[in-house]
Backbone as CSV, one residue per row, in Angstrom:
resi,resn,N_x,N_y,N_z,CA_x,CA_y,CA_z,C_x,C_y,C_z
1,UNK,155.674,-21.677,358.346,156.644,-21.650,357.295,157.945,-20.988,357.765
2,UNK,157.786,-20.043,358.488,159.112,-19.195,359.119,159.725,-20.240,359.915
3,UNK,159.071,-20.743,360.808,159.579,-21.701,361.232,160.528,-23.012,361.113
4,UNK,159.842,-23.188,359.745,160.597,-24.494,358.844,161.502,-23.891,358.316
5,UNK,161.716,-22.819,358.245,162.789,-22.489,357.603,164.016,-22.205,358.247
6,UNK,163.865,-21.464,359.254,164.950,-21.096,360.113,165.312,-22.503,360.774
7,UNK,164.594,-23.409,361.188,165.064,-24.787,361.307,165.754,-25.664,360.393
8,UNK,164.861,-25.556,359.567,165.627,-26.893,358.479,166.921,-26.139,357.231
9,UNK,166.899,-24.917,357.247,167.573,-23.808,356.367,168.606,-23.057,357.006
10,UNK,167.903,-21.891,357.926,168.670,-21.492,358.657,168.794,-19.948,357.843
11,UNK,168.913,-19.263,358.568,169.041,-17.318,357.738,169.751,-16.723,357.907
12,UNK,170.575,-15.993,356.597,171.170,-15.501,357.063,170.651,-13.325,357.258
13,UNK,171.245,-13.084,358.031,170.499,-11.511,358.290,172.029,-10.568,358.150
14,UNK,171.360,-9.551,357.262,172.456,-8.401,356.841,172.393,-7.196,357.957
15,UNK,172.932,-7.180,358.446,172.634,-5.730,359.802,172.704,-4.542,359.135
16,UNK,171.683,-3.530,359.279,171.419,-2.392,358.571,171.426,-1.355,359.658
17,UNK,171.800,-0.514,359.472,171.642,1.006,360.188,170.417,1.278,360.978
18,UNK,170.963,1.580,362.504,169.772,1.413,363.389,168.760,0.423,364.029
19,UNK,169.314,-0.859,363.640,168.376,-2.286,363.612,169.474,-3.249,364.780
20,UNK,168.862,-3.810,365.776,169.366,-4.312,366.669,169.515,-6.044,366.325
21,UNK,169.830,-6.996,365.459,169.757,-7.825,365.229,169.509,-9.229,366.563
22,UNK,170.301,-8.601,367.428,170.258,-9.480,368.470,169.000,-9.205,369.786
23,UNK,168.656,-7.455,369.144,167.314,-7.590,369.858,165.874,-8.323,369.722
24,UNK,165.921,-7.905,367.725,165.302,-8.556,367.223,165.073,-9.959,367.796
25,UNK,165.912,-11.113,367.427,166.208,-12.337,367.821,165.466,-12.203,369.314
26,UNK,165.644,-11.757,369.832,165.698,-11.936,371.627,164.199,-11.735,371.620
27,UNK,163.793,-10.915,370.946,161.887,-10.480,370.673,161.089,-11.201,370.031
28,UNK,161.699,-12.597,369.410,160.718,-13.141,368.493,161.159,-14.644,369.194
29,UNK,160.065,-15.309,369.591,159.764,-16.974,369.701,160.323,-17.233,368.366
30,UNK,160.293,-17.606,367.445,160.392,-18.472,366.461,161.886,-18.112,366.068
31,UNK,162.544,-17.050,366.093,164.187,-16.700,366.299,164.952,-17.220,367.317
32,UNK,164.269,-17.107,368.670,165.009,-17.146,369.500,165.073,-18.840,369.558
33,UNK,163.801,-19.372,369.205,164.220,-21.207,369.003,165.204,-21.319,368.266
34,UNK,165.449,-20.555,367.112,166.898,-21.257,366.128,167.593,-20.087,365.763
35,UNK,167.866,-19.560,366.989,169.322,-18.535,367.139,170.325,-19.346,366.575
36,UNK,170.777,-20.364,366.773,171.862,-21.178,366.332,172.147,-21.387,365.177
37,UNK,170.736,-21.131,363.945,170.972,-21.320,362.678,170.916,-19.975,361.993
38,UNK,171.124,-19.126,362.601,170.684,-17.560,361.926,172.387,-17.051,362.268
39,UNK,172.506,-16.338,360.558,174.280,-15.839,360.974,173.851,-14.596,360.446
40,UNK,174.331,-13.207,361.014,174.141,-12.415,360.900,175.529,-11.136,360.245
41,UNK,175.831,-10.803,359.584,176.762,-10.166,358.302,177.022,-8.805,358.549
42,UNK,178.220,-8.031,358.274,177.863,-6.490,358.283,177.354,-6.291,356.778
43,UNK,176.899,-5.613,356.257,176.817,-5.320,354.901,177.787,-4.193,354.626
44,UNK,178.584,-4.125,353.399,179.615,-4.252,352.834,179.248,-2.107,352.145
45,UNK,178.141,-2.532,351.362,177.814,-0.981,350.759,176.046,-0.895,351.613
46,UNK,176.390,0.550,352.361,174.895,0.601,352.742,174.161,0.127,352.194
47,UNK,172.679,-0.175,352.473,171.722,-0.164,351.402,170.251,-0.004,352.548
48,UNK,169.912,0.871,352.371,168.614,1.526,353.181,167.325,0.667,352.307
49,UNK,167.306,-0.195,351.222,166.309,-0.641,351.223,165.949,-2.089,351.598
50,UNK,164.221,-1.908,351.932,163.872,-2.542,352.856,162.760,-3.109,352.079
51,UNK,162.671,-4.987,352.418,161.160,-5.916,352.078,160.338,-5.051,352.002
52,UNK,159.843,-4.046,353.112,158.844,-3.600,353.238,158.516,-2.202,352.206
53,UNK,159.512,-1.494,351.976,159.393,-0.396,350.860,159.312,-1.030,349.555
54,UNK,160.005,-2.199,349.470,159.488,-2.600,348.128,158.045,-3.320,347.911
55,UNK,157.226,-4.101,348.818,155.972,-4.289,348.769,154.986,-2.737,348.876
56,UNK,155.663,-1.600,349.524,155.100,-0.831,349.691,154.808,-0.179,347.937
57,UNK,156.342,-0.029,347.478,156.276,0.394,345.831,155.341,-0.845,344.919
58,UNK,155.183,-1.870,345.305,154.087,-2.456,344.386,153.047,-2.551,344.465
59,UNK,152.741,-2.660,346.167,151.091,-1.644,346.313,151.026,-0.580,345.701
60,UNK,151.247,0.130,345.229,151.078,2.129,344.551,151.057,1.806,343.415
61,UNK,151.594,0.363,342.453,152.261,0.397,341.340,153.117,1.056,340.420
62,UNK,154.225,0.945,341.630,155.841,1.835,341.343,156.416,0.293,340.760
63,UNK,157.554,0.902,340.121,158.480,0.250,339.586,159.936,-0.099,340.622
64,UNK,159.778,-1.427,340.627,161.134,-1.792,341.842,162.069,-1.989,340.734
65,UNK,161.993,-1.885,339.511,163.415,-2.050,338.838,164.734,-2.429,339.253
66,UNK,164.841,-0.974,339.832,166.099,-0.951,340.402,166.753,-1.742,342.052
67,UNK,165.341,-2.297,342.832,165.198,-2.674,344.086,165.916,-4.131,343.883
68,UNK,165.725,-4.943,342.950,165.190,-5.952,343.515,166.217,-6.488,342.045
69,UNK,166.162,-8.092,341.988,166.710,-8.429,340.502,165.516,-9.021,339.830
70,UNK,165.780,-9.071,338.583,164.872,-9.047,337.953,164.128,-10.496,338.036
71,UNK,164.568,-11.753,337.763,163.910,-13.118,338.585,163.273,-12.661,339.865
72,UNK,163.159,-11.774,340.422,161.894,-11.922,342.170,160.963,-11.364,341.182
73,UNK,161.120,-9.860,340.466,160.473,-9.154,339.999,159.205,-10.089,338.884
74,UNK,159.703,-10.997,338.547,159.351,-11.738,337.396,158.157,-12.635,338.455
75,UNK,158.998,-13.437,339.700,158.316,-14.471,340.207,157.091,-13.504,340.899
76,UNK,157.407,-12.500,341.471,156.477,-11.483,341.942,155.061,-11.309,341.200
77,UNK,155.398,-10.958,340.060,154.600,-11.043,339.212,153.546,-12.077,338.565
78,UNK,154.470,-12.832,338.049,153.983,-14.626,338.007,152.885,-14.801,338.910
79,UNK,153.057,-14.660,340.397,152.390,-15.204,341.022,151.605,-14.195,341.751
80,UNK,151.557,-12.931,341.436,150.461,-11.903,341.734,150.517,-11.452,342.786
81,UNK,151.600,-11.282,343.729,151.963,-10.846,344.879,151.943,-9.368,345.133
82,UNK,151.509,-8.809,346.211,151.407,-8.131,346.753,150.386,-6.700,346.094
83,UNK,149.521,-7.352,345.678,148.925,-6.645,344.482,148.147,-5.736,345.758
84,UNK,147.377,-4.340,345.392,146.580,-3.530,346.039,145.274,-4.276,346.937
């Protein structure tokens, strides 16, 4: 699926504090095939949060309220993701 996506889609990646984007890329087979479709952004207002802290807050059953907008939060739900 990662695959099809960065191929037929293409990603775009926000560069965050401390994160090597182009190392990344250089470390992953399935990046480094479609470097060409991946554009990579400065982000504009920090933002230290991360996919992974927010699956982490819905394993514990914390509230991402504020993480996330409220349609993921909804589809998240809907479809029972990332449950304990």
């Amino acid at each position: 699926m990662v695959r099809a996506i960065c191929r037929d889609f293409g990603v775009v990646c926000v560069h965050r504090n401390g994160k090597d984007i182009d190392q990344i890329i250089s470390n992953d087979e399935i990046l480094r095939e479609n470097k060409e479709n991946i554009i990579s952004v400065d982000e504009i207002i920090p933002n230290q949060i991360s996919s992974s802290a927010v699956r982490e807050c819905l394993r514990r059953g914390l509230s991402v309220k504020y993480l996330t907008s409220d349609e993921v939060i909804d589809y998240i739900a809907c479809e029972k993701l990332y449950l304990a």
